[in-house]
MIMILO-483306 format. One record per residue (C-alpha): residue number from 1; x, y, z. Coordinates in steps of 0.25 Angstrom, whole numbers, plus 5000, padded with zeros to 4 digits. Each point is the difference from the previous one (the first is absolute). Last residue first. Layout:
BEGIN
pt num->NUM; X->X; Y->Y; Z->Z
...
//
This chain:
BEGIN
pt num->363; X->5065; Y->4969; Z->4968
pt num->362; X->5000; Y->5005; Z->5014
pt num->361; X->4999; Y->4988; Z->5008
pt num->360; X->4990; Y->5004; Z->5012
pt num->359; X->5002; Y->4989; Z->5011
pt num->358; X->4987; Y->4992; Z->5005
pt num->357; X->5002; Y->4999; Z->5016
pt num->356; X->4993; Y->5015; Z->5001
pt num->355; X->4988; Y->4995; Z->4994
pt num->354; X->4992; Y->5003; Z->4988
pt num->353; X->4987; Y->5005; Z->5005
pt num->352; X->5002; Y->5013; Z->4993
pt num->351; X->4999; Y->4994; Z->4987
pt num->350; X->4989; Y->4990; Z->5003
pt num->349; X->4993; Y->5012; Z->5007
pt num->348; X->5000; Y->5011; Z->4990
pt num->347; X->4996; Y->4988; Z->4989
pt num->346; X->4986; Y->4999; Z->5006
pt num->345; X->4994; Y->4988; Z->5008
pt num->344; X->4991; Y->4989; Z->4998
pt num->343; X->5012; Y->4988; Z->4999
pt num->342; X->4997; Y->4998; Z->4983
pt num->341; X->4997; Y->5016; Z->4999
pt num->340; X->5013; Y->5000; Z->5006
pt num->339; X->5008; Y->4992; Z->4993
pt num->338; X->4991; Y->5006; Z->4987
pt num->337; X->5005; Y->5016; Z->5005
pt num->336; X->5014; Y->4994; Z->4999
pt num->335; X->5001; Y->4995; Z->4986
pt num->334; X->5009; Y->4989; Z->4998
pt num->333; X->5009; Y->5001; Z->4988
pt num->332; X->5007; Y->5015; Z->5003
pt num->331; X->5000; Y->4996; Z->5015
pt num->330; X->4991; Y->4990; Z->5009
pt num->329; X->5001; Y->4986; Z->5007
pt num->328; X->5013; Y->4998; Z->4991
pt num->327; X->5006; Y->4986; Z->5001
pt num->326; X->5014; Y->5000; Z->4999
pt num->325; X->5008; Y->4985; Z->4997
pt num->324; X->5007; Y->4997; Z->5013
pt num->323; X->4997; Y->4983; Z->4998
pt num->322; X->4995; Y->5000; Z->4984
pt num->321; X->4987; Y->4998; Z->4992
pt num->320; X->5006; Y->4993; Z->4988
pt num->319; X->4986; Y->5000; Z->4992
pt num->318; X->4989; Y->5006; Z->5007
pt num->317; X->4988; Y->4991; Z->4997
pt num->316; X->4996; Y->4999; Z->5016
pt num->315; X->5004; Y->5013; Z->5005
pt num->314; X->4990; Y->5002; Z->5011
pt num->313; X->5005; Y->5009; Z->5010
pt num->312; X->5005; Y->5000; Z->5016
pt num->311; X->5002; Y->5009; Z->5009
pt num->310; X->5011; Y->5003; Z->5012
pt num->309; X->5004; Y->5006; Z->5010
pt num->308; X->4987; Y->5003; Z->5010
pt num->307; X->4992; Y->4992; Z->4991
pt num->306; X->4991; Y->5002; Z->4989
pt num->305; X->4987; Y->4990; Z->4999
pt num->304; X->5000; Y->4990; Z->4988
pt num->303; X->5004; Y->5001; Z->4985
pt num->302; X->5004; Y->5013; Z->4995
pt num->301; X->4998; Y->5002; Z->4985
pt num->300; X->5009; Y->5000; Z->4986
pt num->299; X->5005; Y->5010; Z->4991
pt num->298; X->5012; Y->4995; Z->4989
pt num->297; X->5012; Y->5007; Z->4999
pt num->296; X->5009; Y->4991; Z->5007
pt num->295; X->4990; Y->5003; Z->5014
pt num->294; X->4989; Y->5008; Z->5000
pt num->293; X->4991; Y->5004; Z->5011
pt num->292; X->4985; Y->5000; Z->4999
pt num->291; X->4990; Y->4999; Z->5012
pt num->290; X->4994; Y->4987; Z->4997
pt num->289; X->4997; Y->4995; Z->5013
pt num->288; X->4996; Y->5013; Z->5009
pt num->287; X->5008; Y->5010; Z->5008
pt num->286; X->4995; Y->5001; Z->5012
pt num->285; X->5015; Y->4999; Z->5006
pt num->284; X->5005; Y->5011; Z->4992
pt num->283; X->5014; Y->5002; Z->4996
pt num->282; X->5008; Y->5009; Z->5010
pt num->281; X->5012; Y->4992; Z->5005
pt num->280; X->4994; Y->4995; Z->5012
pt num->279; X->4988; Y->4994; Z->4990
pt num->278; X->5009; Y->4992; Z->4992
pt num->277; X->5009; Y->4998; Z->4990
pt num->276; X->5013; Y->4990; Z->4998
pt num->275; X->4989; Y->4992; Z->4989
pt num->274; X->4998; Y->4985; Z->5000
pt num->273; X->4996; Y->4996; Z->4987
pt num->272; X->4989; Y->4990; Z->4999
pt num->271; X->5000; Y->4989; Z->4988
pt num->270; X->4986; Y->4994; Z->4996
pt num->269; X->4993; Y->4986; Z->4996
pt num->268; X->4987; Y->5005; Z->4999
pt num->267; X->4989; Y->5007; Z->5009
pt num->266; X->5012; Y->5004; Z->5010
pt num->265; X->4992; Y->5005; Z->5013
pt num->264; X->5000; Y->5013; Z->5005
pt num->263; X->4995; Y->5007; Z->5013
pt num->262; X->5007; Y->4987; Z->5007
pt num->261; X->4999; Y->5009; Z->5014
pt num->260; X->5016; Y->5003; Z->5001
pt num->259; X->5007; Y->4996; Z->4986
pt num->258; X->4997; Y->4991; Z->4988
pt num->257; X->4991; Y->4989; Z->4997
pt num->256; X->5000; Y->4986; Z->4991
pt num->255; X->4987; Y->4996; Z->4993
pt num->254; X->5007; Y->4997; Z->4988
pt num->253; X->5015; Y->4996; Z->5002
pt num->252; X->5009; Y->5013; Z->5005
pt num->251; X->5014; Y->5001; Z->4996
pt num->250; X->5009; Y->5010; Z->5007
pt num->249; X->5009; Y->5012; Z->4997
pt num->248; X->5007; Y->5006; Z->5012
pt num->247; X->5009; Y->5014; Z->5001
pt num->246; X->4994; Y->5007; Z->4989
pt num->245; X->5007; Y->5016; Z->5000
pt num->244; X->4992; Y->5011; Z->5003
pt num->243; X->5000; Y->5013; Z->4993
pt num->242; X->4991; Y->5013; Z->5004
pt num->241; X->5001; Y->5009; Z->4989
pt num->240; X->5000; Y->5014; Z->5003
pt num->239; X->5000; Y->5015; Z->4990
pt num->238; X->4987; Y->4995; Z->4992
pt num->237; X->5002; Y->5007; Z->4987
pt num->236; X->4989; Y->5009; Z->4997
pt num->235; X->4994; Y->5001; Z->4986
pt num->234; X->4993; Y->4987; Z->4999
pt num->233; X->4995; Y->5004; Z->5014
pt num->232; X->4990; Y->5011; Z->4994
pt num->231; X->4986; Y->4997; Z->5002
pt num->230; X->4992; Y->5010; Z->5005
pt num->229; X->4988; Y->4998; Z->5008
pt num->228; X->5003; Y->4988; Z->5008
pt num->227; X->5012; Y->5011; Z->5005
pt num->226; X->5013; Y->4997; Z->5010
pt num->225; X->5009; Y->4994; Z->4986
pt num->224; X->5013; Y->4994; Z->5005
pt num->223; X->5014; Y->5005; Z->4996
pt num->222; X->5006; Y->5005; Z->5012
pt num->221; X->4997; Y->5014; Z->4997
pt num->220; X->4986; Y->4998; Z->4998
pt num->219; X->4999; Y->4994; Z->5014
pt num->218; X->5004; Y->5013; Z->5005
pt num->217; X->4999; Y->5015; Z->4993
pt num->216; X->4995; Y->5012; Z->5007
pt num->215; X->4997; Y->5011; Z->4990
pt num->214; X->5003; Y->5013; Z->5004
pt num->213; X->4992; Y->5012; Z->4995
pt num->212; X->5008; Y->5014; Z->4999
pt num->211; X->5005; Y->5001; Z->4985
pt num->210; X->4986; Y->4995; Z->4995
pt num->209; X->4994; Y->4987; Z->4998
pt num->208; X->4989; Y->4998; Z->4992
pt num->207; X->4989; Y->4993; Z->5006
pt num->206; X->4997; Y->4985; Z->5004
pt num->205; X->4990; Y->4994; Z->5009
pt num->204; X->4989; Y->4996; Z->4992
pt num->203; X->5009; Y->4996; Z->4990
pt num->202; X->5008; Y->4990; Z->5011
pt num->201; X->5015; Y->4998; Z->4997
pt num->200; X->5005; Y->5012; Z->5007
pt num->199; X->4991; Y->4997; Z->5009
pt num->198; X->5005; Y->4985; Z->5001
pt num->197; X->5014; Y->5003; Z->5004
pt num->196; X->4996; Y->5013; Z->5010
pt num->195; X->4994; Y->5014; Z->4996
pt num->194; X->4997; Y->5011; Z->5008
pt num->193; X->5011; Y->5008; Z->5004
pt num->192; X->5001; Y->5015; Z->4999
pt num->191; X->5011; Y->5009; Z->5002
pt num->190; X->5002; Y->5016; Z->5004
pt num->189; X->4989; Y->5002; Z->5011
pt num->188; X->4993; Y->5014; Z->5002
pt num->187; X->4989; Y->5001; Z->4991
pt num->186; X->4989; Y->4989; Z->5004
pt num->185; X->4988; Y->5001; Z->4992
pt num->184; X->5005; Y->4994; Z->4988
pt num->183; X->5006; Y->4989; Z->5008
pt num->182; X->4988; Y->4998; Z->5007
pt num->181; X->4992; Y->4996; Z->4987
pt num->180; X->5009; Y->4991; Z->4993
pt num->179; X->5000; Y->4992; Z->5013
pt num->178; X->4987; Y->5001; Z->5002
pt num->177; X->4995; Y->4996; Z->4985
pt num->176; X->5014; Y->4988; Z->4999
pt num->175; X->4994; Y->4995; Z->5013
pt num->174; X->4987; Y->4998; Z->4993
pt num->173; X->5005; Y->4996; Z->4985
pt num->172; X->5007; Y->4988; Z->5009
pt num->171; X->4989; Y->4998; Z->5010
pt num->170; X->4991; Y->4995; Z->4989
pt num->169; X->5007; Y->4988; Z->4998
pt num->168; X->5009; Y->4993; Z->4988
pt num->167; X->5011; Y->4994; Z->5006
pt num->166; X->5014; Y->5002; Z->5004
pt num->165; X->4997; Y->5016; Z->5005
pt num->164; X->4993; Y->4995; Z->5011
pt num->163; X->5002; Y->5006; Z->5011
pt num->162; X->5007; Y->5012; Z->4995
pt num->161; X->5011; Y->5006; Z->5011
pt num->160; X->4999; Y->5017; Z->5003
pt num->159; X->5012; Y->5010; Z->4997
pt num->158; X->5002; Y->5016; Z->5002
pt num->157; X->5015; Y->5002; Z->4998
pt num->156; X->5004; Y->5010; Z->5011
pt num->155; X->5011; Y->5011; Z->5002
pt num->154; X->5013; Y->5004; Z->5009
pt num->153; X->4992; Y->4998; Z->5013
pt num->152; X->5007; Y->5000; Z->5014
pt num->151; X->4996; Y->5016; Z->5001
pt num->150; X->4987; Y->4995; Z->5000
pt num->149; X->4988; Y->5009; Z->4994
pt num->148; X->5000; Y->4991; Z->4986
pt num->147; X->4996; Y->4989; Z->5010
pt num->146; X->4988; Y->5006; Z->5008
pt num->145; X->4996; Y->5004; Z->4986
pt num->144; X->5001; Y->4985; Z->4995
pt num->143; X->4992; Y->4994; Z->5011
pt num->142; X->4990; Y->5013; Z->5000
pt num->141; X->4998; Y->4996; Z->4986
pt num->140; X->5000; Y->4985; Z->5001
pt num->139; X->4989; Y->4998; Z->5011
pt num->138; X->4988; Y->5000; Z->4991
pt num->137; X->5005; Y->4992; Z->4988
pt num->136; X->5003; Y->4989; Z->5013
pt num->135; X->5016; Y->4998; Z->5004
pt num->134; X->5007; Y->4989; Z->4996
pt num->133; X->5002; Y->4985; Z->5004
pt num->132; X->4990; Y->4987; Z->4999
pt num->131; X->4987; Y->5006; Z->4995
pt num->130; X->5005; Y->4996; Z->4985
pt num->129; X->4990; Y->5011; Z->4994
pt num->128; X->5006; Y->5013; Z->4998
pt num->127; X->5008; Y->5000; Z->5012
pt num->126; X->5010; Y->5012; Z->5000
pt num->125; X->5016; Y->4998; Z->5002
pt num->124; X->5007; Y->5013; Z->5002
pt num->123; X->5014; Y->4997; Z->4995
pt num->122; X->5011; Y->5007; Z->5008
pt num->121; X->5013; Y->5007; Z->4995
pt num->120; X->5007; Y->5003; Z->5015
pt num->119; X->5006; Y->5014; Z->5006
pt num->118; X->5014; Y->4998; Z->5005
pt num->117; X->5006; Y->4999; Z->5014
pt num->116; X->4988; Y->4995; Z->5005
pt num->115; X->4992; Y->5005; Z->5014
pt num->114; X->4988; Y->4991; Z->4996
pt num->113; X->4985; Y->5006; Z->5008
pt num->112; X->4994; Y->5002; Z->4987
pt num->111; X->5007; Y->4988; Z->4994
pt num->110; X->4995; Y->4993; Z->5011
pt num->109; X->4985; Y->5004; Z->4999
pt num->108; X->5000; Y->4997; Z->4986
pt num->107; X->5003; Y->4986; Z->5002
pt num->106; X->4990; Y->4999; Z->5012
pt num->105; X->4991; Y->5008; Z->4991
pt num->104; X->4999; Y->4988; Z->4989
pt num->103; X->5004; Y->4996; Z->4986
pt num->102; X->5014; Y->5007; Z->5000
pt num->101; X->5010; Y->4994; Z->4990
pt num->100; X->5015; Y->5001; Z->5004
pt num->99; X->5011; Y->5006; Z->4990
pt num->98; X->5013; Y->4995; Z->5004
pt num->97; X->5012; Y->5010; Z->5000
pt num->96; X->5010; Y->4989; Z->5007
pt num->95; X->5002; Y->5011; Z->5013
pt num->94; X->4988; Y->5006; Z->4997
pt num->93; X->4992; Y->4989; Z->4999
pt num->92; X->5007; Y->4993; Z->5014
pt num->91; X->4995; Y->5013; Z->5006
pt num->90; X->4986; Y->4995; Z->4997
pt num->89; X->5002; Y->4985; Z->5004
pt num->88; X->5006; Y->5005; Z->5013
pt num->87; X->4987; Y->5012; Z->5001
pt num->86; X->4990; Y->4985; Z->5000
pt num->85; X->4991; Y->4993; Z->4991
pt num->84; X->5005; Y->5004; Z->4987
pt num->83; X->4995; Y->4998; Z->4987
pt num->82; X->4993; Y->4988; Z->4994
pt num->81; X->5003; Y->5001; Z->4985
pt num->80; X->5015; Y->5006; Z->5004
pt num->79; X->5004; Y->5008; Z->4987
pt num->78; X->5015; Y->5001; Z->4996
pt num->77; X->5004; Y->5010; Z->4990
pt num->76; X->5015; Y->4996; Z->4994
pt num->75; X->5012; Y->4994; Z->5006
pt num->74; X->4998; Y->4986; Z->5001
pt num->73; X->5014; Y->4992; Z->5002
pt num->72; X->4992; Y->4987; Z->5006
pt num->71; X->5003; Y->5006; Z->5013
pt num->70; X->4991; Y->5012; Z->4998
pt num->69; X->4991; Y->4988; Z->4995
pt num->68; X->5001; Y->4993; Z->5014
pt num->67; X->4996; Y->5011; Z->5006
pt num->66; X->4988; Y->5003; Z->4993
pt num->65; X->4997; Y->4985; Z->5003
pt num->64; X->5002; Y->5001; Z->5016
pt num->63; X->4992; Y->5014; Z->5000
pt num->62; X->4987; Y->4996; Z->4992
pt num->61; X->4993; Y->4995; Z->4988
pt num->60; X->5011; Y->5004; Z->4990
pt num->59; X->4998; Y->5009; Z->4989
pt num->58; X->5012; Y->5004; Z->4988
pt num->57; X->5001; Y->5012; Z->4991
pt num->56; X->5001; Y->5006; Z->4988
pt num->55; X->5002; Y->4987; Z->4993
pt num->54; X->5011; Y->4993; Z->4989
pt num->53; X->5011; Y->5002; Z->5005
pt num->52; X->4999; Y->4995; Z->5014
pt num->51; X->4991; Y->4988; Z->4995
pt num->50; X->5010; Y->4988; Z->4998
pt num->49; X->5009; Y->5004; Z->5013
pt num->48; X->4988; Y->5002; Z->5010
pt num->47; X->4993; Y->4987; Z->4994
pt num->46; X->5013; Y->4993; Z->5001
pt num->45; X->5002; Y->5006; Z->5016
pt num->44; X->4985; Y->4997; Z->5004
pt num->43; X->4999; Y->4987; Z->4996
pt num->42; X->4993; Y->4993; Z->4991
pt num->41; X->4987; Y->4997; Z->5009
pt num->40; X->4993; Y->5014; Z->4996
pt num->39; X->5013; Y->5007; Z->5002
pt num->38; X->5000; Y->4995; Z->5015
pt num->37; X->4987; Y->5004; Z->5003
pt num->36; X->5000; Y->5013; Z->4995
pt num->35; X->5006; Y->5004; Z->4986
pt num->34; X->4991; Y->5008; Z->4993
pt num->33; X->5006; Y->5008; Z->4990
pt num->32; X->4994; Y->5013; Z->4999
pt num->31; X->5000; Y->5006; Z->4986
pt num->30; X->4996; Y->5015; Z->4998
pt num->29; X->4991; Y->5007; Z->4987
pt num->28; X->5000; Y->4996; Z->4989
pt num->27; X->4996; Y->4989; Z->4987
pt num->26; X->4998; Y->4991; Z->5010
pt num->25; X->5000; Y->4988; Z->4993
pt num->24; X->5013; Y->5003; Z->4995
pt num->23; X->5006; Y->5001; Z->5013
pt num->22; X->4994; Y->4987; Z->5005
pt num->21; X->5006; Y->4993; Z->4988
pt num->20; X->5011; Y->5007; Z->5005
pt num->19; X->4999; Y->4994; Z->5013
pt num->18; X->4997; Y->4988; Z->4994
pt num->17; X->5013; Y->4998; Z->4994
pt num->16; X->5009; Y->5005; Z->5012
pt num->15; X->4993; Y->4987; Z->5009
pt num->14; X->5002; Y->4989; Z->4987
pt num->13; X->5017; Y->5008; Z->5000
pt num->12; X->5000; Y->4997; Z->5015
pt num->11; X->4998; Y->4987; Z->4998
pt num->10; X->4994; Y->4992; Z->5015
pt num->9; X->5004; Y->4983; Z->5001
pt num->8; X->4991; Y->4997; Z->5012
pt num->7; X->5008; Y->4985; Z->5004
pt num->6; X->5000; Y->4987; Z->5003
pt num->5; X->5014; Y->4993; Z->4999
pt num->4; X->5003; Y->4998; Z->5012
pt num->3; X->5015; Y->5001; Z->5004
pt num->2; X->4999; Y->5013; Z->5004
pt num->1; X->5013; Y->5008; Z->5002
//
């Protein structure tokens, strides 16, 4: 029971909608549905639940979340972004046929060495340019012969991660060269995976997909537009919108401030809603005055610092502004990526920062 009213309303039908917008951007090839982190902040069982129909597959960051998809109901392909760390993780694959990544020798190592019950579906991750997990051009081969020789192997999708794919740079075309390159060079892998949200967005990064290339699909599926490059989000439906009701109003006289530090001072005659929404819920603290929200159809600005619980707005001129009336801090009316641009952050970490004391209504 939760008897406040502040709340991440999720649609499944938003979330199924841009996945086959996803679909048709393809135009081939395999979708991955990315739902790490909790479902991107939306929960992992509504995401699970909206997208099994409509992907190839689904990606979890690591054990725990694969886990907690197989409980969602999950039956299909299941890749592990992280891999494994040790032979418990590995049998636990066979047992829930998990397909970890492999991005270093230690993992490589233990799959070797693994006495499994069943050989595993590995993607060899290779690092084109992020310098944060795979294997180097030069190390890749004898990687992925050392892997094709395991009795534990059943096959391999070759992958690497673009480092910029949401922004024109000259990495993208350069990752997209080696990438390209290696794979043609490489015989003995079945899949290939190169492109992420943006990538598939990016034209320096885009290709025709074939049968055996898997796109890996996040934020897009949730409705939000990852790429500066292209712009697509009237398109998408945003899959959350985060709703708090007003819990205050107050009249300020000219001069008059508002929250910790006085950061904002009523320059007229104003009214300040008091919002149940605050930082321990998810909603970014540096968030500056003026950040949009919308209340009874009409966009209005935060006013002062956010607090642990709460936040207040402006709505001086909203007529019959209401005690519990819903205030969205972003949705389908507030666009997310401008709360964050607003609080110095990204979309990814306002949705995934959403907390767990926030329920998810489905709606």
């Amino acid at each position: 029971m939760h008897y406040r009213q502040t709340r991440a309303e999720i649609s499944s039908s938003a979330i199924q909608h841009n996945a086959k917008w996803v679909r048709h951007k393809m135009a081939g090839g395999k979708l991955l549905g990315v739902v790490k982190a909790d479902g991107y902040g939306h929960g992992v069982a509504p995401a699970v639940q909206a997208l099994t129909e409509l992907v190839d597959g689904m990606a979890a960051g690591f054990m725990e979340e694969a886990l907690a998809v197989r409980e969602s109901g999950y039956k299909g392909p299941l890749v592990i972004l992280e891999g494994c760390f040790s032979a418990t993780e590995l049998n636990l694959c066979c047992e829930h046929q998990l397909s970890p990544v492999v991005h270093c020798e230690q993992q490589l190592e233990s799959i070797e060495q693994a006495q499994l019950t069943s050989p595993l579906w590995v993607w060899l991750k290779v690092d084109t340019g992020m310098h944060r997990l795979g294997w180097s051009e030069e190390q890749a081969p004898q990687a992925l012969k050392r892997l094709r020789a395991s009795k534990n192997v059943a096959g391999v999708t070759l992958m690497s991660h673009l480092a910029n794919a949401d922004a024109e740079h000259r990495l993208n075309a350069r990752q997209k060269q080696q990438f390209c390159q290696l794979s043609e060079t490489l015989k003995d892998y079945q899949a290939r995976s190169f492109h992420n949200s943006a990538g598939l967005l990016n034209p320096d990064t885009q290709w025709s997909l074939q049968d055996n290339d898997w796109a890996r699909a996040g934020l897009l599926l949730y409705g939000v537009n990852p790429s500066t490059v292209t712009e697509v989000q009237a398109e998408l439906k945003p899959a959350m919108r985060l709703v708090a009701p007003v819990i205050a109003l107050h009249q300020l006289e000219k001069g008059e401030s508002v929250g910790y530090g006085s950061g904002w001072s009523a320059d007229k005659p104003s009214v300040i809603a008091t919002v149940a929404m605050g930082y321990a819920d998810g909603y970014p603290r540096q968030a500056i005055n003026g950040t949009p929200a919308m209340v009874r159809g009409k966009r209005v600005g935060l006013a002062g610092r956010v607090s642990m619980d709460m936040l207040t707005i402006d709505v001086t001129g909203i007529e019959n502004l209401q005690l519990g009336d819903d205030v969205e801090l972003w949705g389908p009316n507030i666009d997310v990526r401008e709360v964050a641009a607003c609080a110095d952050t990204i979309s990814w970490h306002l949705l995934t920062g959403v907390s767990g004391r926030v329920p998810r209504v489905l709606v």
